[in-house]
One Martini backbone bead per residue (centre of mass of N, CA, C, O) as a GRO file, in nm:
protein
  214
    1UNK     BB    1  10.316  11.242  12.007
    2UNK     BB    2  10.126  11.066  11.841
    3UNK     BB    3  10.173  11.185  11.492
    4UNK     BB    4  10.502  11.238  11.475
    5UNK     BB    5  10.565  10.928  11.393
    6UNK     BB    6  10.496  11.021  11.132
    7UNK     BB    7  10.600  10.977  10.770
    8UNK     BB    8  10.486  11.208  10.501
    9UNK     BB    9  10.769  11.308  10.285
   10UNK     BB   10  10.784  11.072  10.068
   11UNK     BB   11  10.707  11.232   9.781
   12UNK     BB   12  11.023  11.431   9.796
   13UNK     BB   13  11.160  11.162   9.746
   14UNK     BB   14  11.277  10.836   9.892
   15UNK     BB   15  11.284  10.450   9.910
   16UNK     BB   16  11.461  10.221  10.081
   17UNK     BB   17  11.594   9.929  10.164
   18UNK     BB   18  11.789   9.714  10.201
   19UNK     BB   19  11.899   9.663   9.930
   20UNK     BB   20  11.874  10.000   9.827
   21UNK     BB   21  11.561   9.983   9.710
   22UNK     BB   22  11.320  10.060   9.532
   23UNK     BB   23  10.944   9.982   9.570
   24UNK     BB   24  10.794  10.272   9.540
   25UNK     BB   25  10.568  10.532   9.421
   26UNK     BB   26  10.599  10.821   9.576
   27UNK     BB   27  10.467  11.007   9.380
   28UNK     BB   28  10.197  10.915   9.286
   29UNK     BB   29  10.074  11.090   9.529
   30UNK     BB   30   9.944  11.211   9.791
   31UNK     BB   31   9.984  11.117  10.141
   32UNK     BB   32   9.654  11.081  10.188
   33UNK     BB   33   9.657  10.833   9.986
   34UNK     BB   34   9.942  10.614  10.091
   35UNK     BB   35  10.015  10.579  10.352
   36UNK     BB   36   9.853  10.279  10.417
   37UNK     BB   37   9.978  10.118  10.151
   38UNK     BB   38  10.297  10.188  10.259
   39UNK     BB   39  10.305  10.041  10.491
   40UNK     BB   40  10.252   9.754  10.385
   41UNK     BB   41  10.513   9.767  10.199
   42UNK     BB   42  10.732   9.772  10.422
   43UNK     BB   43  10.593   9.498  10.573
   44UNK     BB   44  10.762   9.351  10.302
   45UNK     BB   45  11.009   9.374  10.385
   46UNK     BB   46  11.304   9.376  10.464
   47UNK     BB   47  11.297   9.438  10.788
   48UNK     BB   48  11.051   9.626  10.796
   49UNK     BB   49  11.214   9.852  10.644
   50UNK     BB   50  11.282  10.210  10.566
   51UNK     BB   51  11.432  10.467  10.401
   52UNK     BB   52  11.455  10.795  10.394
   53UNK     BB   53  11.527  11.059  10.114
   54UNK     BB   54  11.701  11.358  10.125
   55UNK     BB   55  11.772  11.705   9.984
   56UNK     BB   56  11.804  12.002  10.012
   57UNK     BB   57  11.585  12.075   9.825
   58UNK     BB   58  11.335  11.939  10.018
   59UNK     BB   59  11.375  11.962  10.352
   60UNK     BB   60  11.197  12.249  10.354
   61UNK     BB   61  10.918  12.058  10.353
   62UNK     BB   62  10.896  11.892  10.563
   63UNK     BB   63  10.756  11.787  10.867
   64UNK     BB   64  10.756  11.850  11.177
   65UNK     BB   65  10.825  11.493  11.210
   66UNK     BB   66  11.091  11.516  11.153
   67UNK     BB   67  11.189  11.713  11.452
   68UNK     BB   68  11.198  11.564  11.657
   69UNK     BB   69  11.366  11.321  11.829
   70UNK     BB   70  11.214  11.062  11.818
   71UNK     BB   71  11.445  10.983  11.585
   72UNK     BB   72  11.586  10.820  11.295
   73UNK     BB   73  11.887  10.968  11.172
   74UNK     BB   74  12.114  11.056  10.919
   75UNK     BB   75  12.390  11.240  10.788
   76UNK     BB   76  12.565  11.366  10.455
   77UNK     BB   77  12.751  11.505  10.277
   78UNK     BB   78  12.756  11.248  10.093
   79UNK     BB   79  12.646  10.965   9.952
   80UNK     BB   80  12.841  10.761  10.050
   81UNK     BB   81  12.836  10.855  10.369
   82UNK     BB   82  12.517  10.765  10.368
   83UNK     BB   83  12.561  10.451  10.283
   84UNK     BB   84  12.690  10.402  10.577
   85UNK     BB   85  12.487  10.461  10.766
   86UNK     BB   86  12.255  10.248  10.666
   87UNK     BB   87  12.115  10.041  10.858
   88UNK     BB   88  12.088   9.736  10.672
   89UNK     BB   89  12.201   9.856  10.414
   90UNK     BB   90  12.318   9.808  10.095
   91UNK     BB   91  12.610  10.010   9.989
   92UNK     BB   92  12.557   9.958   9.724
   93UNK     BB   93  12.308   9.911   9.580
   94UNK     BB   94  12.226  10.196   9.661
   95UNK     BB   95  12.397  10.346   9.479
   96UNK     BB   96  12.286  10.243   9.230
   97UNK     BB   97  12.031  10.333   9.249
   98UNK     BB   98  12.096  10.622   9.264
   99UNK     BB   99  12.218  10.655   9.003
  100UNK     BB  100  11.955  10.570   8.862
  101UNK     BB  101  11.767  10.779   8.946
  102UNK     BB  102  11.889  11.023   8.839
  103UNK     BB  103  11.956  10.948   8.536
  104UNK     BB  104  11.594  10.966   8.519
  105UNK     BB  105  11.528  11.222   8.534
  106UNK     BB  106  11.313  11.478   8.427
  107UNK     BB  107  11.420  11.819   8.418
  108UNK     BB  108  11.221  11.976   8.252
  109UNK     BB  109  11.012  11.942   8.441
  110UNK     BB  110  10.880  12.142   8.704
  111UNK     BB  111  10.860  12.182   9.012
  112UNK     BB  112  10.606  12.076   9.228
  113UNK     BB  113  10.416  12.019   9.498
  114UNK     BB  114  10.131  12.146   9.489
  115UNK     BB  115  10.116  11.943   9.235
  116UNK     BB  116  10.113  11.682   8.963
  117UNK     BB  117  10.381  11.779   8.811
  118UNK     BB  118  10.499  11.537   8.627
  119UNK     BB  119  10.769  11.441   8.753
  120UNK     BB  120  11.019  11.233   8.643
  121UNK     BB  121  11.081  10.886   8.535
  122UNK     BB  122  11.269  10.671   8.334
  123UNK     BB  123  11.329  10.302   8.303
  124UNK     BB  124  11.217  10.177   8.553
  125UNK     BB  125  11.104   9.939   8.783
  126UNK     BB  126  11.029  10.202   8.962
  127UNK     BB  127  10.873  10.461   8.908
  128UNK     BB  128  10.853  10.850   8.926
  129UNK     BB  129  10.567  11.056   8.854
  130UNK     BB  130  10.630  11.255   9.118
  131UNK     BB  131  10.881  11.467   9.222
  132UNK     BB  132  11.117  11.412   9.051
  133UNK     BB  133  11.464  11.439   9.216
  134UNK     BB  134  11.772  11.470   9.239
  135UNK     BB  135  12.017  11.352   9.435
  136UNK     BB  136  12.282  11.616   9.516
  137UNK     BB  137  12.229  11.791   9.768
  138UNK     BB  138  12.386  11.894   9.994
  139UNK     BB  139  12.290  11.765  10.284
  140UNK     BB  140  12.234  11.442  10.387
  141UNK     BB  141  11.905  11.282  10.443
  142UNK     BB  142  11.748  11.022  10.691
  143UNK     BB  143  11.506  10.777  10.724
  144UNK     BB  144  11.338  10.546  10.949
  145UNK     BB  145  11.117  10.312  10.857
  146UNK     BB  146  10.778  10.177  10.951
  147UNK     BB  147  10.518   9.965  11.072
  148UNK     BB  148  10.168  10.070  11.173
  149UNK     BB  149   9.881  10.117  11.375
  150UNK     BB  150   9.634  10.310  11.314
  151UNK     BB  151   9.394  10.122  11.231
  152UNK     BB  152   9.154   9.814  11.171
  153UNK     BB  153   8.879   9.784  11.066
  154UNK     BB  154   8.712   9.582  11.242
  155UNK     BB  155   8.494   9.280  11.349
  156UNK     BB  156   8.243   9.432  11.237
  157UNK     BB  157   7.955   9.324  11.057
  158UNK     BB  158   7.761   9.459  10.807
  159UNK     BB  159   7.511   9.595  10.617
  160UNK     BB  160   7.307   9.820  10.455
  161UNK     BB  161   7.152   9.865  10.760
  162UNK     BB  162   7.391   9.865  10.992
  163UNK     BB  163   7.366   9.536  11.044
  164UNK     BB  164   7.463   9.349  11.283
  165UNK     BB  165   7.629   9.026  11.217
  166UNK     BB  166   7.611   8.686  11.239
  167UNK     BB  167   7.852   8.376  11.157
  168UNK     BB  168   7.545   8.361  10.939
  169UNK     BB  169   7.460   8.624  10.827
  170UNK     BB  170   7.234   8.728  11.053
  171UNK     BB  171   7.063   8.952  11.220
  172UNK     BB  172   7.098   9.135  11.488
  173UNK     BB  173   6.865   9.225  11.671
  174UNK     BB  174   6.907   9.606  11.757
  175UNK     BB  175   7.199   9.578  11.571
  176UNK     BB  176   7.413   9.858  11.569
  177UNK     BB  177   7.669  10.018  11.306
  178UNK     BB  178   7.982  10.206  11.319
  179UNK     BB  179   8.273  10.331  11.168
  180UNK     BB  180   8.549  10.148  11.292
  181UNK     BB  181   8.435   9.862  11.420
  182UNK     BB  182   8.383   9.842  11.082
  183UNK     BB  183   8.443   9.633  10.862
  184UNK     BB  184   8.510   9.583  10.469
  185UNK     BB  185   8.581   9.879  10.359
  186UNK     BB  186   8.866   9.854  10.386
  187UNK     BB  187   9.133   9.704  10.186
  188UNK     BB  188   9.422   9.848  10.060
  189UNK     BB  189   9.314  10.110  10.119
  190UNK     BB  190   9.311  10.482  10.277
  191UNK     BB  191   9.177  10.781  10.246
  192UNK     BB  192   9.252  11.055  10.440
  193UNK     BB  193   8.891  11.073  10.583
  194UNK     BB  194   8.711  10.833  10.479
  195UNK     BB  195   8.614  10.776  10.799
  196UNK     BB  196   8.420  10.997  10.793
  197UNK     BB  197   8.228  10.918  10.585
  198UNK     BB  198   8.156  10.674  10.663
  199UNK     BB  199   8.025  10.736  10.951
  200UNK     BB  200   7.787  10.934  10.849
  201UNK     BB  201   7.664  10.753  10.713
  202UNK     BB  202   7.625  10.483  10.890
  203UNK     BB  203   7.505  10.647  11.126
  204UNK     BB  204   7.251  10.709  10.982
  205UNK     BB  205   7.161  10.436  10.939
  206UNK     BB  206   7.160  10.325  11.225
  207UNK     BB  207   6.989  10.543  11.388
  208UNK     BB  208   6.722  10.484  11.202
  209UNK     BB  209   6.720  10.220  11.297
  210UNK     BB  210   6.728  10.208  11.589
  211UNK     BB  211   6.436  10.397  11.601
  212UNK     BB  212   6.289  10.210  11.486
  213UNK     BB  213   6.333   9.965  11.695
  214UNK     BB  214   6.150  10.129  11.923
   0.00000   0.00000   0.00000
């Protein structure tokens, strides 16, 4: 399945932990910018895990990871009845957030997926600054998501000359890297495509340097 795997239409929506909570602004950017950061923010929730909530008016948006078999999904006419199927999640508190999420929506500003439409909530302990719509359109959909293991981008220490350091932080002689297999690049988040950059630079730099070595 793959990519499949991964639910990354959540800035259409809202995310509610356990407590039915909302916990993150989905909206901050697109999901190439958060989702590796968003995932450690479910692995701090309780029960590691999160609802994503849509309603018709976003469905269509979905991306067709949503759609394979192998996925935790609940539907329901009513907002009542989809917070009663939220497995883990406290059916009151949902619904209060619920209400609080819609209560704060900006309906003034055109909705508009294509770019950071600053559509808005406002007022709350964890705004929503863009793609915020009211849910309220049945019937409503939840998809249940925890967090997973992209890369690691852990290992090998290296300096600004792609040489693979030691425990005392001294270059091992001929030996270069570049990477997926090198640590301390990225740190909070990771910015989807960005390893492509890492390996590119380091990758000329380690190449450079090994042919220099031989």
């Amino acid at each position: 399945m793959g990519d499949n795997f991964q639910k990354h239409s959540y800035p259409w929506g809202i995310m509610v932990n356990a407590h039915g909570r909302r916990f993150v602004d989905e909206g901050a950017d697109f999901r190439a910018y958060t989702y590796a950061k968003y995932g450690r923010r479910i692995l701090e929730q309780p029960g590691h895990f999160a609802w994503q909530i849509f309603d018709q008016q976003v469905s269509h948006l979905l991306r067709d990871e949503y759609r394979i078999r192998q996925v935790t999904k609940v539907t329901a006419a009513t907002l009542e009845e989809l917070a009663r199927k939220l497995d883990g999640v406290d059916t009151d508190g949902f619904l209060a957030e619920l209400a609080a999420y819609n209560a704060a929506v900006d309906t003034a500003t055109p909705f508009n997926p294509n770019v950071k439409d600053k559509r808005r909530t406002h007022g709350l302990a964890v705004d929503k600054t863009n793609w915020a719509n009211r849910i309220e359109r049945g019937p409503f959909e939840a998809y249940a998501v925890t967090c997973g293991i992209t890369f690691t981008f852990g290992g090998l220490r290296i300096n600004t000359n792609a040489e693979v350091l030691d425990t005392d932080l001294y270059p091992i002689p001929g030996l270069y890297a570049a990477g997926e297999l090198v640590g301390g690049i990225f740190y909070f988040n990771y910015p989807g495509g960005s390893g492509l950059t890492n390996g590119s630079v380091f990758g000329r730099i380690a190449g450079n340097g090994a042919g220099r070595a031989r």
